[in-house]
SELO-504063 format. One record per residue (C-alpha): x, y, z; residue in three letters. Coordinates in nm, 2 decimals, always signed. Layout:
LUMBA      c1      c2      c3  rest
LUMBA       X       Y       Z   ALA
...
END
This chain:
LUMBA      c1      c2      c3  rest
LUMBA   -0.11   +2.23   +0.40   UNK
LUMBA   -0.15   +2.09   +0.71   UNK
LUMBA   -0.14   +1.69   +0.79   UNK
LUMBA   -0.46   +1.70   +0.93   UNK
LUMBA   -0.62   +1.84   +0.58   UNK
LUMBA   -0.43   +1.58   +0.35   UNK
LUMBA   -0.54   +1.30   +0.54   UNK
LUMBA   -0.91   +1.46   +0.57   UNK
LUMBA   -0.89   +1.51   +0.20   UNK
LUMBA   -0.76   +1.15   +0.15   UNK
LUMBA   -1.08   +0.99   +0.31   UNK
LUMBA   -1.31   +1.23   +0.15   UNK
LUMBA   -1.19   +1.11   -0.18   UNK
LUMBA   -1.20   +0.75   -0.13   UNK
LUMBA   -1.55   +0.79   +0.02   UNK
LUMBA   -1.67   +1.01   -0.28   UNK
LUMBA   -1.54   +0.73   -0.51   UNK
LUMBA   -1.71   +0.46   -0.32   UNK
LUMBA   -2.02   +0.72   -0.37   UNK
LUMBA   -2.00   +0.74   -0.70   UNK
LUMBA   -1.96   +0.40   -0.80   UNK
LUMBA   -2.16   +0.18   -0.57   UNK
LUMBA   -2.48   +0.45   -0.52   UNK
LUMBA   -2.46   +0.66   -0.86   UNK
LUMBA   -2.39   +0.37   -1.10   UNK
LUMBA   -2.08   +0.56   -1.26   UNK
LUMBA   -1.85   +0.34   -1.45   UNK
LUMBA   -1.53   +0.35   -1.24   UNK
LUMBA   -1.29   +0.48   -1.52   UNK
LUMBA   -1.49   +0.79   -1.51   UNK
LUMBA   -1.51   +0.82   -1.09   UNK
LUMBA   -1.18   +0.78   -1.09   UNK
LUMBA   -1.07   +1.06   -1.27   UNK
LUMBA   -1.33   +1.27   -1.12   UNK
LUMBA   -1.20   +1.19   -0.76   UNK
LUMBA   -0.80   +1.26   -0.92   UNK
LUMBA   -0.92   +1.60   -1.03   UNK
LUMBA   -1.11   +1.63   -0.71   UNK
LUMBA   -0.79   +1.56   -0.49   UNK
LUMBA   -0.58   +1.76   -0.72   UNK
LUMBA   -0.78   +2.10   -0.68   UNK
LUMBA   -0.84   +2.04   -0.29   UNK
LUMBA   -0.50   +1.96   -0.24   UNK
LUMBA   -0.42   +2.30   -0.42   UNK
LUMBA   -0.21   +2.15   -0.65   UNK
LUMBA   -0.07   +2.39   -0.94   UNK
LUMBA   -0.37   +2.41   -1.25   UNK
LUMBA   -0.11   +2.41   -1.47   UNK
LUMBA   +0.00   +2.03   -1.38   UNK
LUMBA   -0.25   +1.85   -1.27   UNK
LUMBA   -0.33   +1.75   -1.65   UNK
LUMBA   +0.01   +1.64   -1.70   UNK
LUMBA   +0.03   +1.46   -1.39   UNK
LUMBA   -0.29   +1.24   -1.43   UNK
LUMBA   -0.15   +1.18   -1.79   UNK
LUMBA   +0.20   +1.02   -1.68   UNK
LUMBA   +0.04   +0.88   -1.42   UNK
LUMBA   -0.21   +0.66   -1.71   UNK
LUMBA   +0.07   +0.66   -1.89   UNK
LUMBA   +0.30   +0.50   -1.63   UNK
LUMBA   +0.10   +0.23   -1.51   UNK
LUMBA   +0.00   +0.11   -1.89   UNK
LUMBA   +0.37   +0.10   -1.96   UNK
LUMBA   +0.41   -0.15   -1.65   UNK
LUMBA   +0.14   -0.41   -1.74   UNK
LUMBA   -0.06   -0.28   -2.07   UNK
LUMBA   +0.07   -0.55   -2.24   UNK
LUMBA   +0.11   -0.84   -1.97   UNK
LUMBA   -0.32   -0.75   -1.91   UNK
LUMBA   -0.34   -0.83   -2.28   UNK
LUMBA   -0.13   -1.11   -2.33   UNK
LUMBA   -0.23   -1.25   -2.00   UNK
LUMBA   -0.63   -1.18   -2.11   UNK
LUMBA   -0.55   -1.38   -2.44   UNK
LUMBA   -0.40   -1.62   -2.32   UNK
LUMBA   -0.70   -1.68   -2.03   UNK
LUMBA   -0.95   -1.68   -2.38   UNK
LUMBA   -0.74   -1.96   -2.55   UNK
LUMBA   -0.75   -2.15   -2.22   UNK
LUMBA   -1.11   -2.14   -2.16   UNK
LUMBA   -1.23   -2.20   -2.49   UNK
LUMBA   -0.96   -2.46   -2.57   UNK
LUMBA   -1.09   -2.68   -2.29   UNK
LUMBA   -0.74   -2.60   -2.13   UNK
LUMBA   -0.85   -2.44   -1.81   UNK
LUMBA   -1.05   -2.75   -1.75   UNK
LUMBA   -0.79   -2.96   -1.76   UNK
LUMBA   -0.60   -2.80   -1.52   UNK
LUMBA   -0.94   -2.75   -1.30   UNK
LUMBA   -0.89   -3.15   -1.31   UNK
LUMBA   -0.54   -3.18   -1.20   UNK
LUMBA   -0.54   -2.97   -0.92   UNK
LUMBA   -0.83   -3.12   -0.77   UNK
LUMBA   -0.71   -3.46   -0.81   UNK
LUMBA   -0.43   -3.35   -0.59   UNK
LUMBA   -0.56   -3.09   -0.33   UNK
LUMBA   -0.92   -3.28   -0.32   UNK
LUMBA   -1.27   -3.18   -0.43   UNK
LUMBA   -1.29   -3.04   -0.09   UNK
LUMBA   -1.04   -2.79   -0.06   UNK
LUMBA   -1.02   -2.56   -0.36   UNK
LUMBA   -0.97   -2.21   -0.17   UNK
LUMBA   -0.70   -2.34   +0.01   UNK
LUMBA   -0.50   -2.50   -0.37   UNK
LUMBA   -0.62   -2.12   -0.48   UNK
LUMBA   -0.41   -1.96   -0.17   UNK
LUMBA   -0.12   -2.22   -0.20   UNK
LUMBA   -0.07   -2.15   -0.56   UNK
LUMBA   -0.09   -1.75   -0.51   UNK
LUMBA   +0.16   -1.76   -0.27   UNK
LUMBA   +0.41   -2.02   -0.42   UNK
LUMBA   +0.37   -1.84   -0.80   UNK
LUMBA   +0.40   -1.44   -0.67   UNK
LUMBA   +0.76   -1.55   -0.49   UNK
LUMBA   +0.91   -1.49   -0.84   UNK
LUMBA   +0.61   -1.32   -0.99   UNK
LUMBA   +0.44   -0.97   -0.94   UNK
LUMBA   +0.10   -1.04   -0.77   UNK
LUMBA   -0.08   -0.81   -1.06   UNK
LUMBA   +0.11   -1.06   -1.36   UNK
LUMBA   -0.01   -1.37   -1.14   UNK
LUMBA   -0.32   -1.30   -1.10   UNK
LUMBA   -0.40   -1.26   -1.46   UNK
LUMBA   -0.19   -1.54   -1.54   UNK
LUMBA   -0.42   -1.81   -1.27   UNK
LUMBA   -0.76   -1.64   -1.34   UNK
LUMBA   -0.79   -1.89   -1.59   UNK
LUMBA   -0.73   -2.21   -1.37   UNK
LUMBA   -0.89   -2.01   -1.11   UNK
LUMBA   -1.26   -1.96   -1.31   UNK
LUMBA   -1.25   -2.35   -1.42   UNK
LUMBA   -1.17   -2.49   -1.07   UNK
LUMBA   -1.44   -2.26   -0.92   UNK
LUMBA   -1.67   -2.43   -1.21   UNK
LUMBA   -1.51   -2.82   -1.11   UNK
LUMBA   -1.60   -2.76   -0.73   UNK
LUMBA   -1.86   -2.52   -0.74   UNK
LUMBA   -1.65   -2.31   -0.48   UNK
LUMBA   -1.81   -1.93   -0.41   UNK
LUMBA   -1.63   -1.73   -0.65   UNK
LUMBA   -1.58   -1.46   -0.46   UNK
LUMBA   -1.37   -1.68   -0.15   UNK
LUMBA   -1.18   -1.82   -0.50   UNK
LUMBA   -1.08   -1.49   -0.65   UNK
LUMBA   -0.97   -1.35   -0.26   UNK
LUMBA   -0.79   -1.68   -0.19   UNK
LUMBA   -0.57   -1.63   -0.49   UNK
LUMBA   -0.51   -1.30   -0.46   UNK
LUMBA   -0.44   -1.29   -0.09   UNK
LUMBA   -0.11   -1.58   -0.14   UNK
LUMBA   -0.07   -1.36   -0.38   UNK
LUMBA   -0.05   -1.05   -0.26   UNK
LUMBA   +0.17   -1.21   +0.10   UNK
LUMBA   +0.47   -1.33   -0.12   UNK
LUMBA   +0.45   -1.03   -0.31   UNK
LUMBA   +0.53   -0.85   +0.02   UNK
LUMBA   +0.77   -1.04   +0.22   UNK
LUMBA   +0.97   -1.26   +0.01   UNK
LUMBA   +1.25   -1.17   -0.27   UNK
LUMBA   +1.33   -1.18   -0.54   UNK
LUMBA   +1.01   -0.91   -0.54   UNK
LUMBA   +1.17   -0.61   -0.65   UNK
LUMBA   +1.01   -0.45   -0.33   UNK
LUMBA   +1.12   -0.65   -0.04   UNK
LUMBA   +1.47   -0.65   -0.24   UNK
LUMBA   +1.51   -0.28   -0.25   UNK
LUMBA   +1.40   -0.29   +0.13   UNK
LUMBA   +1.62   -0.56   +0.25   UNK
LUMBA   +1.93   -0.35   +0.02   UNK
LUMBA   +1.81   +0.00   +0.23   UNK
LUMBA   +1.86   -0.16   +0.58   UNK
LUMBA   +2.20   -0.30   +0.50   UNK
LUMBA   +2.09   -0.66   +0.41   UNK
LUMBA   +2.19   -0.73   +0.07   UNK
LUMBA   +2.43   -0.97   +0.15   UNK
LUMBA   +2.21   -1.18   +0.37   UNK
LUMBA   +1.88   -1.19   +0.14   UNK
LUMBA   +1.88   -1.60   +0.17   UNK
LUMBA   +1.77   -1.54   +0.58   UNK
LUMBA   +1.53   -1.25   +0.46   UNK
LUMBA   +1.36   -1.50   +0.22   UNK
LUMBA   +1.31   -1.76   +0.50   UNK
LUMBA   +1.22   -1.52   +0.79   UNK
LUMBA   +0.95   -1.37   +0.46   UNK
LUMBA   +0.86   -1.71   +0.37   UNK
LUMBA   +0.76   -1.79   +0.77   UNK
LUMBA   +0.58   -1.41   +0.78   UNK
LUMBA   +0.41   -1.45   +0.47   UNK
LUMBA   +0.18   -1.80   +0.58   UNK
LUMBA   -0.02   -1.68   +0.87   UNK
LUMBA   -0.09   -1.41   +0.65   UNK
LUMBA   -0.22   -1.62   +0.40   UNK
LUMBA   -0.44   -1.79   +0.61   UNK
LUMBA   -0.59   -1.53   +0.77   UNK
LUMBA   -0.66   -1.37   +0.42   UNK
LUMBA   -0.79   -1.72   +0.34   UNK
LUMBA   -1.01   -1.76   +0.62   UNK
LUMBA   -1.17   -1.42   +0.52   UNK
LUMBA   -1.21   -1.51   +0.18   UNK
LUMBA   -1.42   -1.80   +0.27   UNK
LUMBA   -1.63   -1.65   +0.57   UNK
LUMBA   -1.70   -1.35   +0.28   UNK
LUMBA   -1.71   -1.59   -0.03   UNK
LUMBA   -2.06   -1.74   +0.24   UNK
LUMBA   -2.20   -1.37   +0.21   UNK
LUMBA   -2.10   -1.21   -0.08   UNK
LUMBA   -2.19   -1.29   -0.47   UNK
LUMBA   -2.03   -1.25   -0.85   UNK
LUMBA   -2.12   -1.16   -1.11   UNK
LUMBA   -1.91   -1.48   -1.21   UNK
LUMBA   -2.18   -1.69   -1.06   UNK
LUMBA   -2.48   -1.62   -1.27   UNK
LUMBA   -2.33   -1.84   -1.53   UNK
LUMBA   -2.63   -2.15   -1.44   UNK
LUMBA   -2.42   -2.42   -1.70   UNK
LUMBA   -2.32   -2.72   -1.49   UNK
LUMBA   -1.96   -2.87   -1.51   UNK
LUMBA   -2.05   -3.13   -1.67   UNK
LUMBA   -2.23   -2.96   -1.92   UNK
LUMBA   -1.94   -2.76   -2.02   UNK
LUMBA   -1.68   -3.05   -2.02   UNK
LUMBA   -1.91   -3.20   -2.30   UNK
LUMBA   -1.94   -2.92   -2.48   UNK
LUMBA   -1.53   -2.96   -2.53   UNK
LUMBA   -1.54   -3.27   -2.61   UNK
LUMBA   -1.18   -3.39   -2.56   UNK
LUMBA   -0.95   -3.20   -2.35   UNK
LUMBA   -0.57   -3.15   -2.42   UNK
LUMBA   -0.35   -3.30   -2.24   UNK
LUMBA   -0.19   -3.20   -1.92   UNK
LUMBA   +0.15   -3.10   -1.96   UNK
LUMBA   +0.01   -2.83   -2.32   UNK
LUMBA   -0.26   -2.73   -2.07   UNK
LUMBA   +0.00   -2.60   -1.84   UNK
LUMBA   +0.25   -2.50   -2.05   UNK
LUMBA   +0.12   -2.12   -2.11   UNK
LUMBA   +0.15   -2.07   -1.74   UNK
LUMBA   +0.42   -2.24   -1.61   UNK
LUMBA   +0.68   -2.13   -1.89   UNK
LUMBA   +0.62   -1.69   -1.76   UNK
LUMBA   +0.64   -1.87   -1.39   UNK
LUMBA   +0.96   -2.00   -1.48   UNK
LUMBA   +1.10   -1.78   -1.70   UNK
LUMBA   +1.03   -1.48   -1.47   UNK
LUMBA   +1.16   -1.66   -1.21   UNK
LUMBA   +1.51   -1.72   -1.39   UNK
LUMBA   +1.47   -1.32   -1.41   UNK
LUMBA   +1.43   -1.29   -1.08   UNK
LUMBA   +1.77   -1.53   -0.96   UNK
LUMBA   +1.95   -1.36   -1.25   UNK
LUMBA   +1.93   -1.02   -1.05   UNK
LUMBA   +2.05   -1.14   -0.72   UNK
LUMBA   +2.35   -1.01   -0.58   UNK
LUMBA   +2.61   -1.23   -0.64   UNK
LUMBA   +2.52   -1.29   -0.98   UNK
LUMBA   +2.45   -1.71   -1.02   UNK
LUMBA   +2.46   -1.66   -1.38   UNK
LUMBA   +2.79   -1.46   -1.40   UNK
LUMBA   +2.77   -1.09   -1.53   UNK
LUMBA   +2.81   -1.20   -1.94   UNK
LUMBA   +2.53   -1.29   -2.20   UNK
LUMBA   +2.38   -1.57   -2.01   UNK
LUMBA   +2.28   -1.31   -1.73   UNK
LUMBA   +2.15   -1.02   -2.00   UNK
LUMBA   +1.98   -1.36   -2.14   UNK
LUMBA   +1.81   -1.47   -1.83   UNK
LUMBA   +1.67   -1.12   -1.77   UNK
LUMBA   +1.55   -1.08   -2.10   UNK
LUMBA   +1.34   -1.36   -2.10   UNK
LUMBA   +1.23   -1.28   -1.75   UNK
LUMBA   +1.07   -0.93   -1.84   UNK
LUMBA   +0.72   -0.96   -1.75   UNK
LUMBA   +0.59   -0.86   -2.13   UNK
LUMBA   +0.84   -1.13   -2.28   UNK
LUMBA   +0.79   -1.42   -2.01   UNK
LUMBA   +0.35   -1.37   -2.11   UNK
LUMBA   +0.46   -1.36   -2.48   UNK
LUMBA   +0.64   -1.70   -2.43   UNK
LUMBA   +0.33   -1.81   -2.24   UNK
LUMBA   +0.12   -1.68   -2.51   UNK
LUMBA   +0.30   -1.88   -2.79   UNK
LUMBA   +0.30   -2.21   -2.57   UNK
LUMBA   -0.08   -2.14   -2.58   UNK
LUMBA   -0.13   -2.14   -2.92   UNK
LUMBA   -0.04   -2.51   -2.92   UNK
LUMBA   -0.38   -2.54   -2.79   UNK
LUMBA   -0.57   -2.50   -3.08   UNK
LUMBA   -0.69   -2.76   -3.29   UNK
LUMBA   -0.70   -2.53   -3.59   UNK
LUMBA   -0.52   -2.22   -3.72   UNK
LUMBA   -0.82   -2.03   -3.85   UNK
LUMBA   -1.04   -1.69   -3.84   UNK
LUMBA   -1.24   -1.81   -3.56   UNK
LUMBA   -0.93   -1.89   -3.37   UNK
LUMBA   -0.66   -1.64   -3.49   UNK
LUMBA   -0.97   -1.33   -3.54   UNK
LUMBA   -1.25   -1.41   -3.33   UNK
LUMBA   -1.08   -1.59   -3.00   UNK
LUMBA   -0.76   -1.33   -3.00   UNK
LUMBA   -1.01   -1.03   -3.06   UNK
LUMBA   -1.22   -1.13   -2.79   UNK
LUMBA   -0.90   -1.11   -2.58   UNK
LUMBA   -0.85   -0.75   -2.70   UNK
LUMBA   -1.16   -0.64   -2.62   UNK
LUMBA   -1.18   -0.75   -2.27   UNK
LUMBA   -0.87   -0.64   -2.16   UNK
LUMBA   -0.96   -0.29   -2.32   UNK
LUMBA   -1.16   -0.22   -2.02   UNK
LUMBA   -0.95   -0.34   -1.75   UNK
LUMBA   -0.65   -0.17   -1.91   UNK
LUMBA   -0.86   +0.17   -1.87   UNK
LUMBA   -0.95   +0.15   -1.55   UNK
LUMBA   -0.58   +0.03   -1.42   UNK
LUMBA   -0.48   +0.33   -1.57   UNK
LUMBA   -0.76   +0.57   -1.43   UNK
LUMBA   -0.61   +0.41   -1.06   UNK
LUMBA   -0.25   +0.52   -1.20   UNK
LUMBA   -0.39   +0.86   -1.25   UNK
LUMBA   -0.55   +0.86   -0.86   UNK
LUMBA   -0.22   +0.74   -0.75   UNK
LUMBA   -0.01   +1.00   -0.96   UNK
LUMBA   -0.19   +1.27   -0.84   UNK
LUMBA   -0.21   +1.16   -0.46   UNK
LUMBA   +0.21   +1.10   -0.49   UNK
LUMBA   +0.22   +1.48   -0.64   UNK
LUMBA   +0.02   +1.62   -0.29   UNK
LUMBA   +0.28   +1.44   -0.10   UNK
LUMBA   -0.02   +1.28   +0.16   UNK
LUMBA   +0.25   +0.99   +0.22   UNK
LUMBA   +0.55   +1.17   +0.29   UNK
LUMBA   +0.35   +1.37   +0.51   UNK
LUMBA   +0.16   +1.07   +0.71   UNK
LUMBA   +0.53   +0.88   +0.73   UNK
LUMBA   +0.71   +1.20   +0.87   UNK
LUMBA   +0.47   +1.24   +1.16   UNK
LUMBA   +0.45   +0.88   +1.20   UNK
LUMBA   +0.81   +0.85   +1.24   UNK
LUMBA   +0.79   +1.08   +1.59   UNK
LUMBA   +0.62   +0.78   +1.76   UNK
LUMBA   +0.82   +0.57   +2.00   UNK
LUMBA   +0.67   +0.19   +1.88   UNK
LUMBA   +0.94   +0.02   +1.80   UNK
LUMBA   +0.91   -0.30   +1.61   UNK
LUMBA   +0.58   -0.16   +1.45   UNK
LUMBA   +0.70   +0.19   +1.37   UNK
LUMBA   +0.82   +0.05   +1.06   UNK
LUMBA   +0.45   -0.07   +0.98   UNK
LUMBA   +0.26   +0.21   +1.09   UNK
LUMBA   +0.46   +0.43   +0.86   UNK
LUMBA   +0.45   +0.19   +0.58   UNK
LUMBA   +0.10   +0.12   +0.60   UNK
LUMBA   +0.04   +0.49   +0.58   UNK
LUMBA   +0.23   +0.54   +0.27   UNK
LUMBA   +0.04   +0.24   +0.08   UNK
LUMBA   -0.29   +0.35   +0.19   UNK
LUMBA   -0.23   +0.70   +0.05   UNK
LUMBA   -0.06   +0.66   -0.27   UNK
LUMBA   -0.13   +0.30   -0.36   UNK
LUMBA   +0.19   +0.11   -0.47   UNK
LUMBA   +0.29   -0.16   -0.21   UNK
LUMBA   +0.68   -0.14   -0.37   UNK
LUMBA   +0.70   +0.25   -0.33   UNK
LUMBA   +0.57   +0.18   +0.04   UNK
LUMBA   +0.85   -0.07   +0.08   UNK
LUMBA   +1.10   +0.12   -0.11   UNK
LUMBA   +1.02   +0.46   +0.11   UNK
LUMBA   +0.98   +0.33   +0.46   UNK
LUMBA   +1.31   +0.11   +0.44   UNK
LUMBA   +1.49   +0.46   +0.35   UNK
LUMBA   +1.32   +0.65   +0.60   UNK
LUMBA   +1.39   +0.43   +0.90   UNK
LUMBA   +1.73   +0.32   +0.79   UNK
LUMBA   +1.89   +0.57   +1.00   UNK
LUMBA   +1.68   +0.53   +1.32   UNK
LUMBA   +1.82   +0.12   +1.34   UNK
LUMBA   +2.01   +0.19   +1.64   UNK
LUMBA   +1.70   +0.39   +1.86   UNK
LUMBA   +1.46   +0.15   +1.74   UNK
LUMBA   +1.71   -0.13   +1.90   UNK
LUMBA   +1.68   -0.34   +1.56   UNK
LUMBA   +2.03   -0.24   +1.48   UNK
LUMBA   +2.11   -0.60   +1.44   UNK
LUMBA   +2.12   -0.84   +1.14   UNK
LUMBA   +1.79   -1.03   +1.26   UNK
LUMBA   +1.67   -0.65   +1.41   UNK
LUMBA   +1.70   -0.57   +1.03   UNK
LUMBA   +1.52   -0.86   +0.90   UNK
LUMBA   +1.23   -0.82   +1.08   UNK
LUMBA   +1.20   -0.46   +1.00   UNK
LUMBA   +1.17   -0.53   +0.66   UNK
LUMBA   +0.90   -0.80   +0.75   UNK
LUMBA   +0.77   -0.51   +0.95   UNK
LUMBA   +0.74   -0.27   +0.65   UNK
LUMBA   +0.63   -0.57   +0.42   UNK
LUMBA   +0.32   -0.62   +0.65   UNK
LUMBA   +0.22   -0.23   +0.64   UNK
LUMBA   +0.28   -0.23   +0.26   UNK
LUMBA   -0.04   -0.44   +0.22   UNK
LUMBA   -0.23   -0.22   +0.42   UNK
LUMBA   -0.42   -0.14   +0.24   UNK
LUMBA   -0.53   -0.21   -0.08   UNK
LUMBA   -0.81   +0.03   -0.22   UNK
LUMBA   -0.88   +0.25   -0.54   UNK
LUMBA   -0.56   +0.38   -0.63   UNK
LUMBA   -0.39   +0.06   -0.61   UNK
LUMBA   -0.37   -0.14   -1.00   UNK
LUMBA   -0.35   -0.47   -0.81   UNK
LUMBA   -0.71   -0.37   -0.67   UNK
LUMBA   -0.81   -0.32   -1.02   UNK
LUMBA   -0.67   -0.63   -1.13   UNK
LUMBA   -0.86   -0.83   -0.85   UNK
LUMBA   -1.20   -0.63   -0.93   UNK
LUMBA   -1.21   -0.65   -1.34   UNK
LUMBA   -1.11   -1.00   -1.34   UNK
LUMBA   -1.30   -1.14   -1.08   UNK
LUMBA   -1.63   -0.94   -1.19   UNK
LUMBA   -1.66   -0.77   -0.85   UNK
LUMBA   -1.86   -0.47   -0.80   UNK
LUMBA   -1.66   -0.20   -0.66   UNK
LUMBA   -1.86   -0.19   -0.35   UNK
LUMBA   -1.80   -0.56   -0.28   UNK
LUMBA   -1.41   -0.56   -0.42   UNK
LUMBA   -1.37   -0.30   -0.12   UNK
LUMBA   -1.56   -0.56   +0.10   UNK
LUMBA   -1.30   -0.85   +0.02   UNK
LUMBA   -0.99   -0.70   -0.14   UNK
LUMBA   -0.96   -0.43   +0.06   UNK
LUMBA   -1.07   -0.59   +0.41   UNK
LUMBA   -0.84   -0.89   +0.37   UNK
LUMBA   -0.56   -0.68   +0.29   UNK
LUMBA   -0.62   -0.50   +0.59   UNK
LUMBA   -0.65   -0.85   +0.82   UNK
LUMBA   -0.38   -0.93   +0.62   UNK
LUMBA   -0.16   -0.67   +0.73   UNK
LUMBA   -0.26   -0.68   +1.08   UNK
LUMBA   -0.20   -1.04   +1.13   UNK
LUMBA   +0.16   -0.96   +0.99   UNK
LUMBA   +0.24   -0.67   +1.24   UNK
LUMBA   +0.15   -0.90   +1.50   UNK
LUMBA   +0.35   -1.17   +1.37   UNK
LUMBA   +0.64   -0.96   +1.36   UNK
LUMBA   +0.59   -0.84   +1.67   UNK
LUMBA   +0.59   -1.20   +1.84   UNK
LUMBA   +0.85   -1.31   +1.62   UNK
LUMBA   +1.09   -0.98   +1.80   UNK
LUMBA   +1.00   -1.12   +2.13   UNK
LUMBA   +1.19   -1.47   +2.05   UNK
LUMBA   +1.46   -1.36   +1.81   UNK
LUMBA   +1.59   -1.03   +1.97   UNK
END
C-alpha cells in the first residue's frame, strides 16, 4: 500500500475518532476500538489477526501501568480525603507564591519525570495538582497542561528515561550520557515554557469538568478539620520519586551500585508497580482509623475510578497496536529519511513515527536506529553532532500526542477533559512543544558544531 494511502488513512481515523466522540457523544473506549477496526480493515490487514492484535495491544499497555493507574488512583483518594493533598496545596504555595501555581505545576513535572515516566508522574501529582488548583483558584485546565507538559519535556530529553537512554546507546553515546543529560536538561526548559505559556493562554478559554465543583477552599479545609503534617503528606509521593529514581541510577552504565544484590535491590524497588506500592503503604499512614469506611469504602472508590481510565488506556493500546501492525511509521520515517535537512531530519522522521503509532520511546528507540548510519552525511558524526541528534529525535518524539498515545489518556481521564478539548491542550502543546525543541536544536547546532 502506497505512503500516500497510510498517511490518508491515518488522518481519516483520527478525524473519525474526534467525530465520534466530540459530535456523536460515544464513550471513547468504544470509538476507539471502532476506529482500530476501522484502520485495520482499510489498511487491509489480515481478518485473521486483527483480533489478536487489538487484544495484545490492551493487553500490553495494561501490563505497563494497570497497576501503577490503580495504586496511583488510591493513593490520590487517600490523599484527598485524608486532608493530605491540602497540605501539600499549602506548602508549595508558601514557596512558589499564591501567584504562580502553573509555573510550581511545570517545575515539578519536569524535575519528577527526569527519573519517572511522565504517564506514573502524572498520576502520582494529580493529587497535589487538584488541591493547589483548589488553594489558588488556578484554571484547571492551564494546571493539568502545565504538569503534564514538564512532564512530558524531561520524559523526552533527559536520561535515565529508558527512551532518550536507548537513543543516546543507538548513536554511540553510552559512555558519555552525563553531557546528554545536561545538553537534555538545557533542551527540555524552553520547551517547558512554551508548553506553559500555552497552558495558561488555553487554561483563559478553555473549561473542566474539574471546575464545576462551587465549594470554596476554605470550606473544604474546614471540613478536614486538622491536616497531617507535612513530611506524612508527602511521604506517598516522594518515596516512588525516589525509589524509581534509585532504579533509574541503578541501570546506568557503569553500574554505581556494583553488579551484586545491592544493584538487583535498587531495581527492584525502582519498578514502577513496586515504587507506587511503597507509595501506597506510606499513604496509609494517613488515616486516622483502620476501618470499613477507610479500608472498603475509600480503597473501593479508588478501584472504581481507575476502572475506567484503565479501559480506555487500553482501548489507545489497541489503536496503537493495530497502527504499529500497518507499518504507517516505518513507512512515513523511510521516505522522510530521503530528505536532505540535516539537524531536523532526525525530528521530522521522529515526529512522524510518534504521530502514527503513539509511543514517544518507540519513536526514540526507531529514529536513533534509523539514522545511526547516516552520522557522517548528516555532518553530526561528532560526539556533540550525536548529542544533539538525540535532542533532535527527543523534540519529534513529542510530536504529537493524540488518541493512540496512553499518556494522552492519562492527561484526559485524570484531568476530566472532554476529548475534544484534551486535543485542544494536550495535543496542541505537544505540538508547540516539539516545535520549540526542533528550533532549539537547530540554534543550539549553529553554536556547538
Amino acid at each position: 500500500m502506497s505512503p500516500a494511502i497510510l498517511i490518508a488513512i491515518l488522518i481519516i481515523g483520527i478525524a473519525a475518532m474526534v467525530l465520534l466522540t466530540a459530535r456523536f457523544k460515544v464513550h471513547p473506549f468504544v470509538s476507539l476500538l471502532l476506529v482500530a477496526f476501522g484502520i485495520a480493515f482499510a489498511a487491509r490487514l489480515p481478518i485473521t489477526e486483527i483480533a489478536g492484535i487489538i487484544t495484545s495491544g490492551f493487553g500490553n499497555i495494561l501490563a505497563s501501568i494497570g497497576i501503577v493507574i490503580v495504586l496511583g488512583t488510591l493513593i490520590g483518594v487517600i490523599l484527598e480525603r485524608s486532608g493530605a493533598a491540602l497540605k501539600m496545596a499549602d506548602v508549595v504555595v508558601k514557596i512558589v507564591g499564591k501567584n504562580h501555581p502553573s509555573l510550581a505545576m511545570a517545575i515539578i513535572g519536569y524535575i519528577v519525570s527526569i527519573p519517572v515516566f511522565c504517564d506514573s508522574g502524572f498520576v502520582i501529582l494529580s493529587p497535589l495538582r487538584r488541591a493547589l488548583t483548589r488553594k489558588t483558584g488556578a484554571s484547571a485546565i492551564a494546571m493539568s497542561i502545565a504538569l503534564s507538559m514538564g512532564l512530558f519535556a524531561t520524559h523526552n530529553f533527559v536520561p535515565p528515561t529508558p527512551g532518550p537512554i536507548a537513543a543516546a546507546a543507538n548513536l554511540g553515546l553510552e559512555n558519555h550520557l552525563i553531557l546528554v543529560i545536561i545538553i537534555g536538561m538545557i533542551v527540555a526548559v524552553p520547551a517547558t515554557l512554551t508548553g506553559l505559556l500555552y497552558a495558561v493562554w488555553v487554561g483563559k478559554r478553555i473549561k473542566s469538568q474539574e471546575e464545576q465543583d462551587t465549594q470554596t477552599y476554605e470550606e473544604l479545609l474546614k471540613s478536614y478539620g486538622s491536616l497531617p503534617d507535612a513530611f506524612r503528606s508527602f511521604a506517598p509521593i516522594v518515596m516512588p520519586i525516589l525509589l524509581m529514581a534509585i532504579g533509574s541510577i541503578a541501570k546506568f552504565p557503569g553500574d554505581p551500585f556494583g553488579t551484586g544484590y545491592a544493584k538487583t535491590t535498587c531495581v527492584f524497588l525502582g519498578t514502577p508497580i513496586v515504587a507506587l506500592f511503597a507509595g501506597f503503604l506510606c499513604s496509609l499512614t494517613l488515616l486516622k482509623q483502620f476501618n470499613e469506611e477507610t479500608l472498603t469504602h475509600w480503597l473501593g472508590d479508588g478501584v472504581k475510578a481507575a476502572g475506567t481510565i484503565i479501559i480506555i488506556t487500553g482501548a489507545g493500546g489497541s489503536l496503537g497496536a493495530i497502527l504499529k501492525a500497518t507499518d504507517i511509521g516505518t513507512v512515513l520515517g523511510n521516505t522522510l529519511a530521503q530528505m536532505h535537512i540535516g539537524i531536523l531530519l532526525p525530528f521530522v522522521i521522529a515526529a512522524a513515527i510518534k504521530t502514527a503509532q503513539g509511543s514517544s520511546t518507540v519513536a526514540l528507540v526507531t529514529t536513533s536506529a534509523m539514522i545511526a548510519p547516516m552520522m557522517a552525511g548528516l555532518g553530526l558524526d561528532s560526539e556533540m553532532g550525536r548529542v544533539l541528534a538525540v535532542m533532535s529525535i527527543g523534540g519529534g518524539a513529542m510530536t504529537v500526542s493524540h488518541a493512540n498515545d496512553s499518556y494522552f489518556w492519562v492527561v484526559t481521564e485524570f484531568s476530566k477533559l472532554r476529548l475534544a478539548d484534551a486535543y485542544k491542550t494536550q495535543t496542541v502543546a505537544t505540538a508547540i512543544q516539539g516545535v520549540t525543541a526542533a528550533i532549539t536544536v537547530l540554534l543550539l547546532s549553529v553554536v556547538l558544531l
